[in-house]
Backbone bond lengths (Angstrom), bond angles and torsions (degrees), N, CA, C in turn:
res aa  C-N    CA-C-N  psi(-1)  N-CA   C-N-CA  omega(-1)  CA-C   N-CA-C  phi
1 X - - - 1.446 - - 1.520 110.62 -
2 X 1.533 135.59 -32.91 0.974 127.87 -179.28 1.523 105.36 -93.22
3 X 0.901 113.25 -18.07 1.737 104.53 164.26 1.709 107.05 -52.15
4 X 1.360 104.66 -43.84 1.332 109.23 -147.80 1.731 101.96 -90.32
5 X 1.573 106.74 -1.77 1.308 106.88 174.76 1.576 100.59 -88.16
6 X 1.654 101.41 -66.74 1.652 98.00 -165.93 1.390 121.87 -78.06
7 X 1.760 114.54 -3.07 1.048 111.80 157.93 1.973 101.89 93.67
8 X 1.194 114.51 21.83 1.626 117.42 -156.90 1.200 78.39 -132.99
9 X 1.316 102.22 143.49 1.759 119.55 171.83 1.955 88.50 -97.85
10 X 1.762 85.25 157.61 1.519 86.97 174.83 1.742 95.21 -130.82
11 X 1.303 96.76 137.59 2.070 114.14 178.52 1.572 113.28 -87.51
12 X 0.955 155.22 137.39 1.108 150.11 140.27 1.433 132.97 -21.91
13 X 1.550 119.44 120.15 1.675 88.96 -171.05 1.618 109.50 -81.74
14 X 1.580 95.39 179.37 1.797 91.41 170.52 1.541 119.66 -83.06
15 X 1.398 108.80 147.13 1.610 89.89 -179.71 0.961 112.46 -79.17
16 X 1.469 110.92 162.25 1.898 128.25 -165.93 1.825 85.30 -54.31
17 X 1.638 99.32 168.54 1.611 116.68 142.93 1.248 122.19 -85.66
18 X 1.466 120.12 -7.96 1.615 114.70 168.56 1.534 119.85 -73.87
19 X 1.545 103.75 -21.99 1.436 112.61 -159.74 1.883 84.07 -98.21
20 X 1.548 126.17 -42.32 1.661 110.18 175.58 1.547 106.28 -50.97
21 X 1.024 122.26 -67.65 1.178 136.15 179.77 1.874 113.06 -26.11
22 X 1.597 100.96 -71.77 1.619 90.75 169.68 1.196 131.86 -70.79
23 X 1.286 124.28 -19.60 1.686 128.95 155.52 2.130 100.13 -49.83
24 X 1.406 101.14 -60.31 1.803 100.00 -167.64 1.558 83.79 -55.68
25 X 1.335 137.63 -27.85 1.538 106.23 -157.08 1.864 115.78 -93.37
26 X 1.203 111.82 -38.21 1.400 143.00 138.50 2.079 93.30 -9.88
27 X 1.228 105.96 -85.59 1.410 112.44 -152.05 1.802 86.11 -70.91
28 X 1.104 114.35 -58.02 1.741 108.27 -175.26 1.514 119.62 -33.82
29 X 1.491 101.36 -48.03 1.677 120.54 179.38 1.761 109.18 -64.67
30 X 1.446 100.73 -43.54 2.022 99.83 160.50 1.032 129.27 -60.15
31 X 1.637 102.55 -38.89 1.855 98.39 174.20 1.033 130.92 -83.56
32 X 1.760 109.31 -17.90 1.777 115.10 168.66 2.103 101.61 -76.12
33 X 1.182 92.90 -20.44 1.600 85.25 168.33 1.648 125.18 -61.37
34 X 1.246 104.63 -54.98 1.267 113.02 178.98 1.427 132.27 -64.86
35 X 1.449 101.04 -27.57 1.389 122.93 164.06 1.267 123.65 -77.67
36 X 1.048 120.10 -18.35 1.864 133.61 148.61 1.409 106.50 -66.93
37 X 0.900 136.84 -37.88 1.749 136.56 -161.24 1.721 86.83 -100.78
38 X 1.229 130.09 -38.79 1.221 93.54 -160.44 2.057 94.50 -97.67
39 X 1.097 117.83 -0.73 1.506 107.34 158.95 1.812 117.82 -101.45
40 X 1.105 107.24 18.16 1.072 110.97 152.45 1.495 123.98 -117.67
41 X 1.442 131.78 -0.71 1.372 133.56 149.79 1.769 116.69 -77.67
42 X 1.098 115.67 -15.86 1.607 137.21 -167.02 1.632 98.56 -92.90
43 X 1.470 116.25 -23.04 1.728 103.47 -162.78 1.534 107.46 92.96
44 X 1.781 131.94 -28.54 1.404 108.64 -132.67 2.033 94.11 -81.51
45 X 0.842 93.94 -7.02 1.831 105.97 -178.56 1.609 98.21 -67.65
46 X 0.997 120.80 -54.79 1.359 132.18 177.64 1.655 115.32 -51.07
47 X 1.290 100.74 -38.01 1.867 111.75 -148.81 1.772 80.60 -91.80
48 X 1.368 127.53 -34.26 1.401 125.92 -169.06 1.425 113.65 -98.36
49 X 1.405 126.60 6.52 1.029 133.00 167.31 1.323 117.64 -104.50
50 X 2.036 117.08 -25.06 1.596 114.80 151.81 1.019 118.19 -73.90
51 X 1.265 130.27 -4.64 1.409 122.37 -158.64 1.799 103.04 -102.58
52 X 1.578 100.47 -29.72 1.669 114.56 -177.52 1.520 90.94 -76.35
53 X 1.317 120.61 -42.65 2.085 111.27 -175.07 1.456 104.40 -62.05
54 X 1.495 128.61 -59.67 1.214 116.53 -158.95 1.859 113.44 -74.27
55 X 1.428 86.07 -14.42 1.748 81.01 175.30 1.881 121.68 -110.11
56 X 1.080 98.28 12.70 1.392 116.88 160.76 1.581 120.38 -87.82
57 X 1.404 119.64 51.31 1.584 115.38 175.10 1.809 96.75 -173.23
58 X 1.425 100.65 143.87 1.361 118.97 175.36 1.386 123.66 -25.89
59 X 1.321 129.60 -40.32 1.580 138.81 -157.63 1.887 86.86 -88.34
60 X 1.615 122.21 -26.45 1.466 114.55 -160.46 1.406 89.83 -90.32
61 X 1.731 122.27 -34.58 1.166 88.75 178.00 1.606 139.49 -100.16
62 X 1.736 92.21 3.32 1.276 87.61 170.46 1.765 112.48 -87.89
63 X 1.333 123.02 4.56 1.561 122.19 173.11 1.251 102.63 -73.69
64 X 1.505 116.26 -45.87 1.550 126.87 173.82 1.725 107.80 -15.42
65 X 1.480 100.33 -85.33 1.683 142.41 177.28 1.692 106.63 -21.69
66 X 1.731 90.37 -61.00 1.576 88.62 -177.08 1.179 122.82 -94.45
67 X 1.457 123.51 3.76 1.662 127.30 150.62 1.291 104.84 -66.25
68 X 1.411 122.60 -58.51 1.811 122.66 169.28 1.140 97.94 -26.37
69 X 1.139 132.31 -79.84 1.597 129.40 -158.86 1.295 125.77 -54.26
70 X 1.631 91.95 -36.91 1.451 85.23 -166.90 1.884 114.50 -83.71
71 X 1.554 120.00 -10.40 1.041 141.67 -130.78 1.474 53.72 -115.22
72 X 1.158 166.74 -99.97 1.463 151.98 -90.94 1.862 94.45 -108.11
73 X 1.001 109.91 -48.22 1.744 110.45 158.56 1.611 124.67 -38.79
74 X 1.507 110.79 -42.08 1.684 122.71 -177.59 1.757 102.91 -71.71
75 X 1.317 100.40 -28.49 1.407 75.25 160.16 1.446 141.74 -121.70
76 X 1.499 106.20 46.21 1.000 149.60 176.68 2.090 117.89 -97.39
77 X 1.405 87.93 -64.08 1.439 111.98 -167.66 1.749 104.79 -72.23
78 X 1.662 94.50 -44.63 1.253 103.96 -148.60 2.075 99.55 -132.41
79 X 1.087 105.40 72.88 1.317 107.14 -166.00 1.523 124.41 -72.46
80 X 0.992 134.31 170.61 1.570 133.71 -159.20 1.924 82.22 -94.45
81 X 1.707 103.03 156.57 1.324 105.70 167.51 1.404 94.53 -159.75
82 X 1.463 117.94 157.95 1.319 113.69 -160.47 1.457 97.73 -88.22
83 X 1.428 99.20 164.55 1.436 130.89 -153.80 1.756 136.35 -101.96
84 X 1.900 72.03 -75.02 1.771 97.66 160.55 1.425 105.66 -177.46
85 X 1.245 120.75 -170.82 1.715 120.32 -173.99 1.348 107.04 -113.80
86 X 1.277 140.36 144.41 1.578 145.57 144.71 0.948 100.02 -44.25
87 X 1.536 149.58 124.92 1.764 139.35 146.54 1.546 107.26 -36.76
88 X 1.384 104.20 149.63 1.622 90.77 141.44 1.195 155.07 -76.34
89 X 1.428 126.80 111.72 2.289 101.22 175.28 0.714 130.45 -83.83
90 X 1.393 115.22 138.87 1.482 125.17 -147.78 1.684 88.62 -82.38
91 X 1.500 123.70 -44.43 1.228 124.67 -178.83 1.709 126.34 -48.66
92 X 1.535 90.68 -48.94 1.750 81.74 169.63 1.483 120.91 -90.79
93 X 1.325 122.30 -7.40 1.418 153.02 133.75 2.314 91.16 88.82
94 X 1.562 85.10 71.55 1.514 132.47 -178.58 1.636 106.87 -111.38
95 X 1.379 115.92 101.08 1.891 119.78 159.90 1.306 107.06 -54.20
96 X 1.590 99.20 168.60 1.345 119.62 -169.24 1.884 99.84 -55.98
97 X 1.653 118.24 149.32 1.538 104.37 164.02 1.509 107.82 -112.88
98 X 0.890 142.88 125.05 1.429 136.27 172.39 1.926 114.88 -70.25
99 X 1.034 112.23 140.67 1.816 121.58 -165.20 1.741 89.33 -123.25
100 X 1.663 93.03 122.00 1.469 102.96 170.07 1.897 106.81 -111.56
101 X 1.080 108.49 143.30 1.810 110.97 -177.56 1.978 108.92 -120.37
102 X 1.108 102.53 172.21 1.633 82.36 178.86 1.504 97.94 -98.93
103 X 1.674 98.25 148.55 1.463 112.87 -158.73 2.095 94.42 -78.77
104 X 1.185 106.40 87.36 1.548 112.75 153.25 1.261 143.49 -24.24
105 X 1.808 116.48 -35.01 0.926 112.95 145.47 1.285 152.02 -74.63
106 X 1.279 106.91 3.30 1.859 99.87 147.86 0.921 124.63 -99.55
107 X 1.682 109.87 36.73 1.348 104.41 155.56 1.856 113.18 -84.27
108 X 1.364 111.89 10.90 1.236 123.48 178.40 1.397 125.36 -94.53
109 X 1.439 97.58 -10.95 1.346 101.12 176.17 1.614 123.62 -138.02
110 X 1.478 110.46 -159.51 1.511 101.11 -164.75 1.452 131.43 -96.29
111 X 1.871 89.18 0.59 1.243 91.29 178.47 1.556 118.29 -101.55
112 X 1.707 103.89 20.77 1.822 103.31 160.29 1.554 104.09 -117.44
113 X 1.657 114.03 10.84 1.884 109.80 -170.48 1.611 103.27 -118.67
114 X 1.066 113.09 9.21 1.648 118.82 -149.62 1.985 76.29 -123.67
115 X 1.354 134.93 -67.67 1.270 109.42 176.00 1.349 121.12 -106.91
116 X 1.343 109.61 31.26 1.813 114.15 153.89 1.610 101.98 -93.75
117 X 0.889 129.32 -26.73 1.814 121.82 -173.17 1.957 98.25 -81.40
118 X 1.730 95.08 -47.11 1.746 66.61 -179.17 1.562 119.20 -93.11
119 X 0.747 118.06 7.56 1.595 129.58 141.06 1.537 112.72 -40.98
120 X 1.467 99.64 -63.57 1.669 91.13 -169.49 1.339 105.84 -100.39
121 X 1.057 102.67 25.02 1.872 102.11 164.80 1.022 111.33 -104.98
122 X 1.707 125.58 -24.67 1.536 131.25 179.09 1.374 107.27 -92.09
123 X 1.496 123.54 -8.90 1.306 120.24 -176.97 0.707 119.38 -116.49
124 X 1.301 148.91 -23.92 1.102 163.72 -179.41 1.929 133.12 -127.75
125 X 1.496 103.16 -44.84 1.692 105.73 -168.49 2.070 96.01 -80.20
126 X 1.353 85.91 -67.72 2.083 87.91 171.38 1.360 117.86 -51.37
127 X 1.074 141.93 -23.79 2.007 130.93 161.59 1.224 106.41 -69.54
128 X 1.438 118.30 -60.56 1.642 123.72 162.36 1.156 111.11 -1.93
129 X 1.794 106.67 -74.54 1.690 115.84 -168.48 1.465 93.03 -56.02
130 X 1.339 115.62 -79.60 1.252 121.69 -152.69 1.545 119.76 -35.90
131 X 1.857 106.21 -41.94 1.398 116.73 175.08 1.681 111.51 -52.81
132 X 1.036 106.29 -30.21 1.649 102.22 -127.45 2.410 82.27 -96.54
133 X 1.316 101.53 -37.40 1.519 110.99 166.75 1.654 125.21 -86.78
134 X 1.181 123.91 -10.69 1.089 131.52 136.77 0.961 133.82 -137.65
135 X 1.790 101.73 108.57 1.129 126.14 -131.45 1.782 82.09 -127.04
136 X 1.622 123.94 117.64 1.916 119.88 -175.42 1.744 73.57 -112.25
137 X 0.925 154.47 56.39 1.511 141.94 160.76 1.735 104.25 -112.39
138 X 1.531 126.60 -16.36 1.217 131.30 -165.63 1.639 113.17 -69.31
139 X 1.060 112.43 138.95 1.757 109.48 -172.39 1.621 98.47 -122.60
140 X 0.660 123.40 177.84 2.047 125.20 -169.34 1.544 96.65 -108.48
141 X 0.767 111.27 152.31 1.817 136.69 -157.82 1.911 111.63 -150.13
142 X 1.236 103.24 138.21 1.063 122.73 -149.06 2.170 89.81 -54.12
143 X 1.668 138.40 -179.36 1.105 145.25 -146.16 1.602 107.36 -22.23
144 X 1.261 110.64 62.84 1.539 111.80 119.37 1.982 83.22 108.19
145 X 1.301 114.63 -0.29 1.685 125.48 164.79 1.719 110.85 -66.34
146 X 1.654 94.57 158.78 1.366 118.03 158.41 0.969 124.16 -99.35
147 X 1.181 133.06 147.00 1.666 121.76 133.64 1.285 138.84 -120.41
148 X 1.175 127.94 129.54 1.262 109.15 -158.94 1.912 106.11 -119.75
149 X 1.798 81.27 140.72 1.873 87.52 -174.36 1.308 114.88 -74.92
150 X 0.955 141.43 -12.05 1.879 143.64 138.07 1.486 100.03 -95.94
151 X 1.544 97.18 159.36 1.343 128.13 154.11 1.637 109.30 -75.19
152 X 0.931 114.05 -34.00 1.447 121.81 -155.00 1.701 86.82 -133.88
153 X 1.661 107.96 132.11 2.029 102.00 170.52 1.673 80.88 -98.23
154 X 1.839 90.26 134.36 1.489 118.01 167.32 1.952 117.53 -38.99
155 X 1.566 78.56 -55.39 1.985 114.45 -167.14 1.483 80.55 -47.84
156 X 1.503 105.34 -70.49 1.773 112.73 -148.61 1.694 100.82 -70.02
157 X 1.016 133.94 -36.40 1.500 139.68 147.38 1.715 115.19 -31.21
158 X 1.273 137.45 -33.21 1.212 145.62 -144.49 1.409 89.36 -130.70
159 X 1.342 131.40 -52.65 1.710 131.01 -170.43 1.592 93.23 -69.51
160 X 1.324 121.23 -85.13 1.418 127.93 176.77 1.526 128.04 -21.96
161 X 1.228 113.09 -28.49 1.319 129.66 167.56 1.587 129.90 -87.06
162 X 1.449 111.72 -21.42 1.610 121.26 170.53 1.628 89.37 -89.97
163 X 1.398 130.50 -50.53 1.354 118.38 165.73 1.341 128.27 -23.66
164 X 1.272 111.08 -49.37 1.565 115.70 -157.58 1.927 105.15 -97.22
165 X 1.550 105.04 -26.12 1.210 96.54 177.93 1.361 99.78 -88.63
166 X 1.247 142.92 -38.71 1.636 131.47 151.97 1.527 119.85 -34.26
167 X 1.186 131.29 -15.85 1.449 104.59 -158.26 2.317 70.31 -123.68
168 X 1.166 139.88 -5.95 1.093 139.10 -169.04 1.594 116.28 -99.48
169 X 1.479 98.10 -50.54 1.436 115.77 176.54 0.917 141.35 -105.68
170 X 1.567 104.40 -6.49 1.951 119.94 177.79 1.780 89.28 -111.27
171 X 1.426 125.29 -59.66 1.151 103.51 -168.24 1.919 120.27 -100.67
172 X 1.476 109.92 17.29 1.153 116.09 177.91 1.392 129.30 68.82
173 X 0.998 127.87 43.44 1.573 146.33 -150.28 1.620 99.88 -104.37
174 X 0.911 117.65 119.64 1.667 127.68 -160.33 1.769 98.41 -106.72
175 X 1.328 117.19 -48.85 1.305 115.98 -178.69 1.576 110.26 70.09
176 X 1.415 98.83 68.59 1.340 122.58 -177.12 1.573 121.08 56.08
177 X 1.206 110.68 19.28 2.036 126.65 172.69 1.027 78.70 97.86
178 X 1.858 153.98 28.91 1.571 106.63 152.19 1.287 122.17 -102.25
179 X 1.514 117.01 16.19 1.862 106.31 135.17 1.227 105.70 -125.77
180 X 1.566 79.79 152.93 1.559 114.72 178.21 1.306 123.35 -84.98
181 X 1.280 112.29 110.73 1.494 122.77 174.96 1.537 126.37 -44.32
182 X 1.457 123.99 -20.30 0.977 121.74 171.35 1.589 123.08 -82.54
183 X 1.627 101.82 -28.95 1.502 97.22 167.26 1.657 122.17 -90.53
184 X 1.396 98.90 -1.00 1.690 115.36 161.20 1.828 103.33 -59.71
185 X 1.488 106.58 -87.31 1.570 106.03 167.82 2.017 114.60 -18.46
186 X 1.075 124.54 -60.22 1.101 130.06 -168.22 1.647 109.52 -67.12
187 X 1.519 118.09 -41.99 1.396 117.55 -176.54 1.619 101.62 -81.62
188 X 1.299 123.82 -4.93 1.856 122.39 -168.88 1.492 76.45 -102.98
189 X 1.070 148.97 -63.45 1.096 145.11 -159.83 1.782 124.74 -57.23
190 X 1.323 93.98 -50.60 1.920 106.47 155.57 1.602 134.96 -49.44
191 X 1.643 76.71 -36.52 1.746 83.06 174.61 1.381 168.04 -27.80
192 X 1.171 146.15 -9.48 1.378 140.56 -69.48 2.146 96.77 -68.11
193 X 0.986 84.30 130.95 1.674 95.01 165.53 1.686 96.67 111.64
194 X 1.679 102.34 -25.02 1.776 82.52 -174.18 2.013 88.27 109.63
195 X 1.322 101.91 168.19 1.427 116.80 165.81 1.708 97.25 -27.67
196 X 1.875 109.24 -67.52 1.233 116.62 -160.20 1.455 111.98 -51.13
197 X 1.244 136.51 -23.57 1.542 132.52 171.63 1.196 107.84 -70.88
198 X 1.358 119.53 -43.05 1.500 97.24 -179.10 1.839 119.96 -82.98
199 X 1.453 117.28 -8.43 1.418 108.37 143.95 1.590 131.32 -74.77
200 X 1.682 112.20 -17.39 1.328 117.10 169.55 2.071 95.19 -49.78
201 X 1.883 114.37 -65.88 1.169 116.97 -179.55 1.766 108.20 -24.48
202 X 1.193 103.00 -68.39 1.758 108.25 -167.87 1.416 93.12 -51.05
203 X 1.260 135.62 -37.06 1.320 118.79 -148.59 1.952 99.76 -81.59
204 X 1.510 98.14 -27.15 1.931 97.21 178.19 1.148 124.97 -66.51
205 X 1.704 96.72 -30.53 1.770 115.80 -172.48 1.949 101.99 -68.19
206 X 1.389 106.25 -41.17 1.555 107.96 -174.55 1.618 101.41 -73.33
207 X 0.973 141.22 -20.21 1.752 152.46 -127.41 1.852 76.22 -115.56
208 X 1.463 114.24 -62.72 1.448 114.51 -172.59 1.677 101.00 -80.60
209 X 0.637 125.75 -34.85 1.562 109.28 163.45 1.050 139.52 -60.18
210 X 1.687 121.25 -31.68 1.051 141.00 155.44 1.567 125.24 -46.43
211 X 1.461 106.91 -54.37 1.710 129.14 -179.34 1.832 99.76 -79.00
212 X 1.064 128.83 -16.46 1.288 125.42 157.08 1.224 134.30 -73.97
213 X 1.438 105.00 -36.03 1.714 123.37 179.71 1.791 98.83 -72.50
214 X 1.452 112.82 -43.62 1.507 116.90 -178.54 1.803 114.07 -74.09
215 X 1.384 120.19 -53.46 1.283 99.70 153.02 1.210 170.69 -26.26
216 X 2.374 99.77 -27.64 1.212 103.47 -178.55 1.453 91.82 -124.44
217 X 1.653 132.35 29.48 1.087 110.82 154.46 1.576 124.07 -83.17
């Protein structure tokens, strides 16, 4: 009727941006709701809050490091060889797939034990020592005791170990012929980065040891 008096069409206005805005915030705040309820009926709230504890501390990430390594070595040492074939189905109309496994039998011989031992003597058994006897984690304890907050110091675990693969694998250091240069070549070669990745490793393990030691003073 008042169109039809004054003769003026009337437009719609636009709605505010305060009012898009609290509608977008409204529905955002429902859907982060629901998405809380439904990972908390599921467990997955649960499963990502053990999973953030056990891998939040030094020992997870240096296990990390030396699965890296060693997982890039296995297929080195211990190479995939084929297996058997998937058939094809004719129904989902999929060719044959061929399945490779790692060939097991050299686990019989010396050319998967000869550079898995010095592998885990440079990575693991020699930092060990070194960690575990100089040990800077020890605090003084009541008649004339220590105690120490590792068994093993992380630092001296992490220094001792870029040491040994530097003085083993960059400059070839045999230590009177008891390693063998050929399974030297083979473990620098597996590597990813070369020798230098696996001191990049030492260098994260000291980096998180470091930012730990500064945190809880």
């Amino acid at each position: 009727e008042i169109e039809a008096v004054t003769g003026v069409q009337t437009c719609a206005l636009p709605i505010s941006p305060s009012v898009v805005a609290d509608v977008l915030e409204r529905r955002t705040a429902a859907l982060r709701s629901q998405l809380v309820e439904v990972a908390s009926s599921t467990g997955a709230t649960e499963a990502v809050e053990s999973a953030r504890a056990s891998l939040s501390s030094l020992l997870s990430i240096e296990t990390i490091i030396l699965f890296f390594e060693a997982a890039n070595l296995r297929s080195e040492i211990l190479p995939d060889r084929f297996a058997f074939s998937i058939p094809s189905l004719p129904i989902l109309n999929t060719a044959p797939r061929p399945v490779a496994l790692p060939d097991l039998f050299l686990l019989l011989t010396s050319s998967f034990w000869q550079p898995f031992t010095l592998w885990l003597a440079t990575a693991l058994v020699a930092p060990l020592a070194f960690a575990y006897f100089f040990n800077l984690t020890a605090r003084p304890r009541s008649r004339g005791t220590q105690k120490f907050e590792y068994q093993f110091d992380p630092l001296t675990f992490n220094v001792a170990k870029a040491i040994i693969t530097y003085a083993v694998f960059s400059r070839g250091a045999t230590f009177g012929g008891l390693v063998d240069l050929e399974s030297v070549a083979r473990i620098r070669a597996a590597a990813a980065g070369g020798w230098e990745g696996i001191v990049g490793g030492c260098a994260v393990g000291a980096l998180a040891t470091v930012y730990e030691a500064i945190i809880r003073k």
